[in-house]
C-alpha positions, -999 to +999 in steps of 0.1 A: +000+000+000+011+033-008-009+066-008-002+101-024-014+134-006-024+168-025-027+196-006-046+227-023-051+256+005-072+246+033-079+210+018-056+178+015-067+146-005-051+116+004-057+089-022-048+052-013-034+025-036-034-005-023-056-022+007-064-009+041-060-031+072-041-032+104-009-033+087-014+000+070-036+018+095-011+033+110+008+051+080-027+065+069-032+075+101+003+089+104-004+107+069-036+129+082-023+135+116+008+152+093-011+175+078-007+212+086-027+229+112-047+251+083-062+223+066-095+221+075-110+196+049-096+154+041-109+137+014-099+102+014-097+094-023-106+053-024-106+045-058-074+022-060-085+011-024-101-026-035-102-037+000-109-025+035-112-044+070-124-034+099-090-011+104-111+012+076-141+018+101-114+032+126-095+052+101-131+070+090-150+070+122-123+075+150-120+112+158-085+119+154-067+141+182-054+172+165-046+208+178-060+236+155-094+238+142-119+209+137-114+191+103-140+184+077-138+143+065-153+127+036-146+097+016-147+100-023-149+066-053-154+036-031-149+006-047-177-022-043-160-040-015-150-009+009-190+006+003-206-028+013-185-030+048-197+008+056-231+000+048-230-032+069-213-013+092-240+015+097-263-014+097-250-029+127-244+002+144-271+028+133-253+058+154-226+058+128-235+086+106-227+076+069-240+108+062-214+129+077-188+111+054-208+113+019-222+152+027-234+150-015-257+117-005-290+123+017-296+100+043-323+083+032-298+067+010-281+047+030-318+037+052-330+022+022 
């Protein structure tokens, strides 16, 4: 796994190539607690992302411990496989809010 990063102002885009698991949690982790203090928006870019365990639920829904102000998250071209385990996800925990990480999707999307 490998990842680039694209910082433009006050947002960063990290895309990932490669799976997400325990293994890598911790450089992708390492990668948006790097990020300078001004940006205030992550978009995790999952396109080349084919797989993601359960190490992908923490890396989206853990709130990160960061000085500066709060930062804006979203998750961008999920492949097939990454999509079903946040749906099942949200399904097996409905307080996770799906919504917060697609802001362009309603939530009556993911309650169907």
């Amino acid at each position: 796994m490998h990842f680039t990063l694209r910082i433009d102002g006050t947002a960063a885009r990290i895309t990932v190539h490669g799976e997400i698991d325990y293994t890598t949690l911790p450089t992708l982790r390492a990668a948006a607690a790097g990020l300078p203090p001004n940006v205030t928006e992550l978009v995790w870019d999952l396109h080349d992302a084919r797989f993601m365990d359960v190490a992908g639920l923490h890396l989206l829904f853990e709130e990160p411990s960061q000085e500066g102000p709060p930062r804006k998250t979203t998750v961008t071209n999920l492949a097939p496989q990454p999509l079903r385990l946040l749906i099942l996800a949200a399904e097996v925990n409905p307080t996770l809010e799906l919504a917060r990480l697609f802001p362009d999707t309603p939530q009556a999307a993911f309650d169907e």
